[in-house]
PyMOL Python script that loads the backbone (N, CA, C, O; Angstrom):
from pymol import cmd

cmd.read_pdbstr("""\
ATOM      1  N   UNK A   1       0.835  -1.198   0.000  1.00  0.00           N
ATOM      2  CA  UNK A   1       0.000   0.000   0.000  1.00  0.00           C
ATOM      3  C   UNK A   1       0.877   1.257   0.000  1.00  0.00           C
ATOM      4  O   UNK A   1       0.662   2.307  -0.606  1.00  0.00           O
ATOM      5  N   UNK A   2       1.925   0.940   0.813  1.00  0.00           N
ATOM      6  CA  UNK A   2       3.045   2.292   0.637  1.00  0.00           C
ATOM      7  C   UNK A   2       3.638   2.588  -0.755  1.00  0.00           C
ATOM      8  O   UNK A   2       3.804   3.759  -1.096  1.00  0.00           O
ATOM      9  N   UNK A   3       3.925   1.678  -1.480  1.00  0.00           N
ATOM     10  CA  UNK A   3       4.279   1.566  -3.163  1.00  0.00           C
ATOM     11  C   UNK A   3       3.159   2.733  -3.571  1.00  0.00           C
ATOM     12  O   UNK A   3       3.393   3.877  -3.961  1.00  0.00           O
ATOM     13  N   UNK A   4       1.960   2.134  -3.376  1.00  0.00           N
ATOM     14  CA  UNK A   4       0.765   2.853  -4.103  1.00  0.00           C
ATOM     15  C   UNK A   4       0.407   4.362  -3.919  1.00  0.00           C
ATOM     16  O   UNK A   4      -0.105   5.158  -4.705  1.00  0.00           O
ATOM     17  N   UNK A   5       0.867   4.511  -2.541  1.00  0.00           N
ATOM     18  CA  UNK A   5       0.839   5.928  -2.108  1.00  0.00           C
ATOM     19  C   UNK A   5       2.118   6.786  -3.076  1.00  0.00           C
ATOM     20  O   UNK A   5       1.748   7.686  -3.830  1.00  0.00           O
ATOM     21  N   UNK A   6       3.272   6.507  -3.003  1.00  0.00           N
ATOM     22  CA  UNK A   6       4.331   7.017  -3.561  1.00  0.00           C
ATOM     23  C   UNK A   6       4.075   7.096  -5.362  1.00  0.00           C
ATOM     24  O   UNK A   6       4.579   7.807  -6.232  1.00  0.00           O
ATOM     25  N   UNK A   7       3.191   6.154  -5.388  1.00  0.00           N
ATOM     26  CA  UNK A   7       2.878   6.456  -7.406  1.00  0.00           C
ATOM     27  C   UNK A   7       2.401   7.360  -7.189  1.00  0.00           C
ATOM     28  O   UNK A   7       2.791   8.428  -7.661  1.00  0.00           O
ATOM     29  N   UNK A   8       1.255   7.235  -6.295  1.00  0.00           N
ATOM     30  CA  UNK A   8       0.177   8.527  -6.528  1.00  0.00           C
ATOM     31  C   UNK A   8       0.124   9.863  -6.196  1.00  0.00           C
ATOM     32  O   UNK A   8      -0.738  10.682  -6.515  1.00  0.00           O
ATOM     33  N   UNK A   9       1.412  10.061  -5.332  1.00  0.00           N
ATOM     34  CA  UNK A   9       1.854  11.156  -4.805  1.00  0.00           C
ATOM     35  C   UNK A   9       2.824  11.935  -6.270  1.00  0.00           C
ATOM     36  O   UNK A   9       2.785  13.132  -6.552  1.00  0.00           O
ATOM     37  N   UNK A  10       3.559  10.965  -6.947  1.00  0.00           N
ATOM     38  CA  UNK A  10       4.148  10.903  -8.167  1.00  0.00           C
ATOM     39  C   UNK A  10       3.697  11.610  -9.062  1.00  0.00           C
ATOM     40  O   UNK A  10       4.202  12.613  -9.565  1.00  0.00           O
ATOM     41  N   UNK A  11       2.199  10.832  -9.416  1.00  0.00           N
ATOM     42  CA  UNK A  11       1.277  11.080 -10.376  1.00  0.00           C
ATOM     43  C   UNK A  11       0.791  12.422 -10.442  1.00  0.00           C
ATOM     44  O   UNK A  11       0.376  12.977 -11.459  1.00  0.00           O
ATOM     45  N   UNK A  12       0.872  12.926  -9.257  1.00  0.00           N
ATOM     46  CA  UNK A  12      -0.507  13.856  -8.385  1.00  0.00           C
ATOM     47  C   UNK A  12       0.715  15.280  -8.885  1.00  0.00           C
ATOM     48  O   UNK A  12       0.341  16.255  -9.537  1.00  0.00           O
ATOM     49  N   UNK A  13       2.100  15.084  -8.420  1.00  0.00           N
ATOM     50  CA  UNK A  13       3.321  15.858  -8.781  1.00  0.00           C
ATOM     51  C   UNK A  13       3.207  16.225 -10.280  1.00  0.00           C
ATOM     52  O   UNK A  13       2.914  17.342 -10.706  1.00  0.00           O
ATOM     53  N   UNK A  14       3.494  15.072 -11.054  1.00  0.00           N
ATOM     54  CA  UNK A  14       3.443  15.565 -12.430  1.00  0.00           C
ATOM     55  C   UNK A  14       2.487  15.959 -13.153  1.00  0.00           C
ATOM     56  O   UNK A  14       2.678  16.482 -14.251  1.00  0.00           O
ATOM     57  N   UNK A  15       1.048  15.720 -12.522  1.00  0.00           N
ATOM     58  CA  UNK A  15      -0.109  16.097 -12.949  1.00  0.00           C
ATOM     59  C   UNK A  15       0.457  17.970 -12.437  1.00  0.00           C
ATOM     60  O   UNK A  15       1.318  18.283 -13.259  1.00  0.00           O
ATOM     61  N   UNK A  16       0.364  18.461 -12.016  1.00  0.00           N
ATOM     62  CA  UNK A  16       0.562  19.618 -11.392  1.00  0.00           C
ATOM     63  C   UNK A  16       1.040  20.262 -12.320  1.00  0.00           C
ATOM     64  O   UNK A  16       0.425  21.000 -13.089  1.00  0.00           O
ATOM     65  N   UNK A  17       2.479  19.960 -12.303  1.00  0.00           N
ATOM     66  CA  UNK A  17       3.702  20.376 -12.875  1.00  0.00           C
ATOM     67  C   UNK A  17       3.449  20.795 -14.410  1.00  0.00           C
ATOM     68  O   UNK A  17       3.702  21.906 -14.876  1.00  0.00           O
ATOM     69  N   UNK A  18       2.829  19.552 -15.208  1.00  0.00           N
ATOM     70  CA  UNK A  18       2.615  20.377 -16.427  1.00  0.00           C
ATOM     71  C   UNK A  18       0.984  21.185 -16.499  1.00  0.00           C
ATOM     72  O   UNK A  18       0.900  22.097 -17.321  1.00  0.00           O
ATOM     73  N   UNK A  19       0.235  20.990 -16.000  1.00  0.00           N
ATOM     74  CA  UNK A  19      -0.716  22.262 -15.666  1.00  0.00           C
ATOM     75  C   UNK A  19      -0.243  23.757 -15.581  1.00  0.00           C
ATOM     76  O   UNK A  19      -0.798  24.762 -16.025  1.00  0.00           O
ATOM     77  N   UNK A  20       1.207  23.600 -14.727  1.00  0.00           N
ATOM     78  CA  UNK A  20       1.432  24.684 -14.526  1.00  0.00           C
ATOM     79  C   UNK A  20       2.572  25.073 -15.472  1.00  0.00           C
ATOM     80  O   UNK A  20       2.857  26.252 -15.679  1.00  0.00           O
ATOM     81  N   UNK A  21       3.320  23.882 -16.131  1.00  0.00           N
ATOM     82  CA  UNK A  21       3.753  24.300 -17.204  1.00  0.00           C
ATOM     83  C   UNK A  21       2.937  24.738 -18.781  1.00  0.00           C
ATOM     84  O   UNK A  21       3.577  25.322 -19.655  1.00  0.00           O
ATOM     85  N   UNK A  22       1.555  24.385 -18.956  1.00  0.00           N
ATOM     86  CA  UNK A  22       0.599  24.501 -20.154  1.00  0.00           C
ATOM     87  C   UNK A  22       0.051  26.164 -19.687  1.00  0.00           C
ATOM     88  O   UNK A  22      -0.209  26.924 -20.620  1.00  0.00           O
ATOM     89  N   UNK A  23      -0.111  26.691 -18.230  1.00  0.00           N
ATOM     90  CA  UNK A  23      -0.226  27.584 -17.689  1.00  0.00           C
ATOM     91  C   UNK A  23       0.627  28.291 -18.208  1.00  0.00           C
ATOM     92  O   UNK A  23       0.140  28.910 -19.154  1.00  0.00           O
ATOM     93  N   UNK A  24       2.236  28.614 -17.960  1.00  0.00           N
ATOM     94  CA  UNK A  24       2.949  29.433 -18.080  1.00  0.00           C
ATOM     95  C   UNK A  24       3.183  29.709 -19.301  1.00  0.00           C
ATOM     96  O   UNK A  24       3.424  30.857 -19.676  1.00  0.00           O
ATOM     97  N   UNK A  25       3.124  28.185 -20.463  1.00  0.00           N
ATOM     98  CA  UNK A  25       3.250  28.696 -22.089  1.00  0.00           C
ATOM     99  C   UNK A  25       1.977  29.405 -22.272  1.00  0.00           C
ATOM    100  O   UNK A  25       2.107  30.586 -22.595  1.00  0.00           O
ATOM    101  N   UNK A  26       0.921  29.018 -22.158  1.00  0.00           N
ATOM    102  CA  UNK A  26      -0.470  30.234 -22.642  1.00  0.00           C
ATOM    103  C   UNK A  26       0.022  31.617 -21.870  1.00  0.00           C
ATOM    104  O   UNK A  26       0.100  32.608 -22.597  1.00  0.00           O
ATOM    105  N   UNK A  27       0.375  31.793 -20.412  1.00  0.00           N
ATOM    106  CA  UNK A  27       0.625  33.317 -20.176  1.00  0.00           C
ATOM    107  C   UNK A  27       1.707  33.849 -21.547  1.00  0.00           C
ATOM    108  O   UNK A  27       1.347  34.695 -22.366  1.00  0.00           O
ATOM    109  N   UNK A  28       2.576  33.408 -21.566  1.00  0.00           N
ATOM    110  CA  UNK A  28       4.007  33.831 -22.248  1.00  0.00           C
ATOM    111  C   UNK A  28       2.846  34.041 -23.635  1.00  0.00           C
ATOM    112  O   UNK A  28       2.303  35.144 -23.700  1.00  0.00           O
ATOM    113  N   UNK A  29       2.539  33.139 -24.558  1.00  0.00           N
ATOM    114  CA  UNK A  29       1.826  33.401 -25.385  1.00  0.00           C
ATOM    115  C   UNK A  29       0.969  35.202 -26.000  1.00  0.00           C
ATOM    116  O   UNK A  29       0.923  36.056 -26.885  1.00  0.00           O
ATOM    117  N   UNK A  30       0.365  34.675 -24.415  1.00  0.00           N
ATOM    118  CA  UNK A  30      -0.657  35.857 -24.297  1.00  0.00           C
ATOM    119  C   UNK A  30       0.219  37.484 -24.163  1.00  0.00           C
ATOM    120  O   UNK A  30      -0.196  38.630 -24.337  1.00  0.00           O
ATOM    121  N   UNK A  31       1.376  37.030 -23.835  1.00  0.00           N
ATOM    122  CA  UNK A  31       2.144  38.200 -23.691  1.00  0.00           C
ATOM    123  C   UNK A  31       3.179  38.723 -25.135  1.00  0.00           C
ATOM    124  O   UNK A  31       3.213  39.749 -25.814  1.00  0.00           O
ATOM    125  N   UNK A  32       3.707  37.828 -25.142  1.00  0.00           N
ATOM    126  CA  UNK A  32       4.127  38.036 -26.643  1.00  0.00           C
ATOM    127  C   UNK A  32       3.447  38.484 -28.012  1.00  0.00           C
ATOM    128  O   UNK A  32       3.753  39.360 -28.821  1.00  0.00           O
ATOM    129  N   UNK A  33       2.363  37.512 -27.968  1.00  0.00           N
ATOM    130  CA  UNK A  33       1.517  37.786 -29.256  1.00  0.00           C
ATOM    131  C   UNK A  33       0.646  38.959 -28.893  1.00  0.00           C
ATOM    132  O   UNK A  33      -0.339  38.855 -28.162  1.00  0.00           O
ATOM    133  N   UNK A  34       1.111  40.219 -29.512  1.00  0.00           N
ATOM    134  CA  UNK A  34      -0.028  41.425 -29.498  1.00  0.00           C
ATOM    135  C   UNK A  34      -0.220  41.454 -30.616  1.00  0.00           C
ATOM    136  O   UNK A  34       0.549  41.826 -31.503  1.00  0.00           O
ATOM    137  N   UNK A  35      -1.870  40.840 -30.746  1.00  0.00           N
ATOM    138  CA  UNK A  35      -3.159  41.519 -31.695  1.00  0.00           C
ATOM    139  C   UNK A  35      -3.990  42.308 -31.018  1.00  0.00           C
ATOM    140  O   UNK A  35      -3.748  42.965 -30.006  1.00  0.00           O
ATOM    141  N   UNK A  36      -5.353  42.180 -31.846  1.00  0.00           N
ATOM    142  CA  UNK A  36      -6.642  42.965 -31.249  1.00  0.00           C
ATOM    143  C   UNK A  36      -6.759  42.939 -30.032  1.00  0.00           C
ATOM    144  O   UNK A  36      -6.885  43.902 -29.274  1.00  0.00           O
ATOM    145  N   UNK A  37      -6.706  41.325 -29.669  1.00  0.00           N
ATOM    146  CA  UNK A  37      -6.805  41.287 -28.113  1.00  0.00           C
ATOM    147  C   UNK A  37      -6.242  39.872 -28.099  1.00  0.00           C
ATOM    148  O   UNK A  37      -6.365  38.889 -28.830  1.00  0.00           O
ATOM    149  N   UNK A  38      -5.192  40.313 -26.339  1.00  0.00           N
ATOM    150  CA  UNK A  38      -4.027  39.505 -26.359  1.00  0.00           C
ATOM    151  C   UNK A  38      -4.590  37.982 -26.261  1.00  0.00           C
ATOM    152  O   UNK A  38      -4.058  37.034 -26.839  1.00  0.00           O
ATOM    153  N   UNK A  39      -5.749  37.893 -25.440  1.00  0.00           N
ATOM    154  CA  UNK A  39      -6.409  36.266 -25.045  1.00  0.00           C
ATOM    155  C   UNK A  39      -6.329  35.984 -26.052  1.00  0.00           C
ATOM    156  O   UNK A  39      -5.353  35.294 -26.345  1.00  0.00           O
ATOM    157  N   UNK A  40      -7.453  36.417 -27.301  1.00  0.00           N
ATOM    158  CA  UNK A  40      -8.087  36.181 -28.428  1.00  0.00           C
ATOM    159  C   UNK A  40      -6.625  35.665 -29.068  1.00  0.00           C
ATOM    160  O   UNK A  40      -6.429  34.456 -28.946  1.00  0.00           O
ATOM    161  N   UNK A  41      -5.788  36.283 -29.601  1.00  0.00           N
ATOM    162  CA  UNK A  41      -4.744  35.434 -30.041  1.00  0.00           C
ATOM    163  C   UNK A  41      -4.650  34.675 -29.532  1.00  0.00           C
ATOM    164  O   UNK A  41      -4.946  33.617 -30.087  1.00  0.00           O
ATOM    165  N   UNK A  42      -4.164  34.631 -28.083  1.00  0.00           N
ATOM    166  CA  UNK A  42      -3.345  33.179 -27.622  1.00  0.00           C
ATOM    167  C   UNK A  42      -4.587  31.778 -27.802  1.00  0.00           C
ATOM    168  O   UNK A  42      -4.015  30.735 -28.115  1.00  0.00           O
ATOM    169  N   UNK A  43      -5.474  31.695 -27.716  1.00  0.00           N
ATOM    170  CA  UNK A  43      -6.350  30.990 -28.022  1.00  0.00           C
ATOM    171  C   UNK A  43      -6.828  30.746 -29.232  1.00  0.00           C
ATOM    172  O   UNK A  43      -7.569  29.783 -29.425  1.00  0.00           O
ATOM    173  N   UNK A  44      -6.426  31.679 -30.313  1.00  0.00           N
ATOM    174  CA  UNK A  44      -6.048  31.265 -31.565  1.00  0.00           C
ATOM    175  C   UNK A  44      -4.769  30.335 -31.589  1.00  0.00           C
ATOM    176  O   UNK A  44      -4.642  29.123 -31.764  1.00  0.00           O
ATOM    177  N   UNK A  45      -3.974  31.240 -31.374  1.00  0.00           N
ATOM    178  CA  UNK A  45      -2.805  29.582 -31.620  1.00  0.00           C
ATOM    179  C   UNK A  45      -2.740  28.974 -31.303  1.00  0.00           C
ATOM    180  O   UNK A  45      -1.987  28.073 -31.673  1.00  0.00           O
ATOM    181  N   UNK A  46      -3.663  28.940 -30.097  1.00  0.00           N
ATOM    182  CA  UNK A  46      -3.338  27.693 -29.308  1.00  0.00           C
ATOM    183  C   UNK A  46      -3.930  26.236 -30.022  1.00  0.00           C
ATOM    184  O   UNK A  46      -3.696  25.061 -29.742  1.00  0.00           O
ATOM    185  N   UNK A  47      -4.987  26.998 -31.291  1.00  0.00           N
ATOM    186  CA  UNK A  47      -5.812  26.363 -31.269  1.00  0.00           C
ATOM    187  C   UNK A  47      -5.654  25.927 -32.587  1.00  0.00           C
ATOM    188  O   UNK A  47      -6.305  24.975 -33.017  1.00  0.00           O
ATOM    189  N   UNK A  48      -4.607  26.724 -33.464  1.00  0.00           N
ATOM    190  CA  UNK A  48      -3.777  26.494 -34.716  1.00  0.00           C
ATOM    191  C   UNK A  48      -3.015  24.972 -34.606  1.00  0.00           C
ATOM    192  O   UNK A  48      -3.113  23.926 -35.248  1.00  0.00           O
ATOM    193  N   UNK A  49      -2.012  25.529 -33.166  1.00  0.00           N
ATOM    194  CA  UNK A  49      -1.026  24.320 -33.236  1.00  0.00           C
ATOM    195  C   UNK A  49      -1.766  22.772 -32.622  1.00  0.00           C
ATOM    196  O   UNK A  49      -1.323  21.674 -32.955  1.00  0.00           O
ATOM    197  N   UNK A  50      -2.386  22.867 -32.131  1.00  0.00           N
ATOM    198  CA  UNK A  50      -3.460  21.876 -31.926  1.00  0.00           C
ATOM    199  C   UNK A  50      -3.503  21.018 -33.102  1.00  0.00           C
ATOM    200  O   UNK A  50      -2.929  19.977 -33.420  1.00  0.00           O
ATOM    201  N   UNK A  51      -4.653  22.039 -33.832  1.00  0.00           N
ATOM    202  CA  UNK A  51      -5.171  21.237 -35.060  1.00  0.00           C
ATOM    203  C   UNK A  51      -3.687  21.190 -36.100  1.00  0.00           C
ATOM    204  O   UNK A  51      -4.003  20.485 -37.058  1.00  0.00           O
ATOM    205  N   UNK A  52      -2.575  21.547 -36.231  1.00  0.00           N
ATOM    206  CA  UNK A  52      -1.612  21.475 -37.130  1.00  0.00           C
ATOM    207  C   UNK A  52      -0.741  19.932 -36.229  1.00  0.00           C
ATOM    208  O   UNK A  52      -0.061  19.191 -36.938  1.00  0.00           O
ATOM    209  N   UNK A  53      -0.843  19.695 -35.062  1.00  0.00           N
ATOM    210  CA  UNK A  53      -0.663  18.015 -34.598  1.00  0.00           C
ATOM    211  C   UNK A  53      -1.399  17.698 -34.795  1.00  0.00           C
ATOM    212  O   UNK A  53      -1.164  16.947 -35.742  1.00  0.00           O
ATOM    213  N   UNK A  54      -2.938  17.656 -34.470  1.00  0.00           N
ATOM    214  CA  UNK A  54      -3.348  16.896 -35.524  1.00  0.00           C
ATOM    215  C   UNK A  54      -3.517  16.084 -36.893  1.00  0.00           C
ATOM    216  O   UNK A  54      -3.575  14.925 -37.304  1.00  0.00           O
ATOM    217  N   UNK A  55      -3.554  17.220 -37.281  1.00  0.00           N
ATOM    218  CA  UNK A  55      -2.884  16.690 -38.427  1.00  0.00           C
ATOM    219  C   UNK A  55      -2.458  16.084 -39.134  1.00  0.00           C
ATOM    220  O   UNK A  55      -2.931  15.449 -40.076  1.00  0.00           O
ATOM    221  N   UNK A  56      -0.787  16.299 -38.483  1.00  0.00           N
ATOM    222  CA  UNK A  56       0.357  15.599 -38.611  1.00  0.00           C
ATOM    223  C   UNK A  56       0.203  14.158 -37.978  1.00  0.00           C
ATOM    224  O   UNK A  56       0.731  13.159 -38.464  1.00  0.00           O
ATOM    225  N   UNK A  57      -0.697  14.163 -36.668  1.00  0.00           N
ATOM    226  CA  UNK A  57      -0.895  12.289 -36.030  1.00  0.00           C
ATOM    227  C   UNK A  57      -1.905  11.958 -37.348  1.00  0.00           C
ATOM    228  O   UNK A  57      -1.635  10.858 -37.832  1.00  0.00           O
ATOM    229  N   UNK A  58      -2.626  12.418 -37.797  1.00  0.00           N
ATOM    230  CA  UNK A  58      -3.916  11.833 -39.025  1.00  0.00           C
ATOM    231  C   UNK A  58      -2.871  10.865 -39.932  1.00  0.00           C
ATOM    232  O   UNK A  58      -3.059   9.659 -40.093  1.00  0.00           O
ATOM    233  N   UNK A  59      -1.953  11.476 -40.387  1.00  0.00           N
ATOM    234  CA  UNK A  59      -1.018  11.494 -42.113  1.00  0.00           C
ATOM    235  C   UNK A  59      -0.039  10.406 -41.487  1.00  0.00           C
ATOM    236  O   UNK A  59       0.888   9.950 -42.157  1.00  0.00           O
TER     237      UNK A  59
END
""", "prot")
cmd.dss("prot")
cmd.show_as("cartoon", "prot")
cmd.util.cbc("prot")
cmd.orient("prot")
């Protein structure tokens, strides 16, 4: 049961970690890219490079 605790404490870590790393690339995003309005871009590309992996996993 102690094994199981230490995955999940693991899990629970890296779950975090890139949240807060997917966090910090959309801020940076949002800061860099000035259009009309800064969200509105970053949620455009975000939403570009998305569908452009896509894509690329389809082909």
């Amino acid at each position: 049961m102690e094994c199981f605790d230490k995955l999940f404490t693991a899990f629970s870590v890296t779950v975090v970690v890139i949240l807060f790393l997917v966090a910090t690339v959309s801020a940076a995003i949002t800061i860099i890219d000035k259009g009309n309005s800064n969200i509105y871009s970053a949620e455009k590309t975000e939403k570009q490079y998305f569908s452009n992996n896509f894509f690329v996993t389809e082909l």
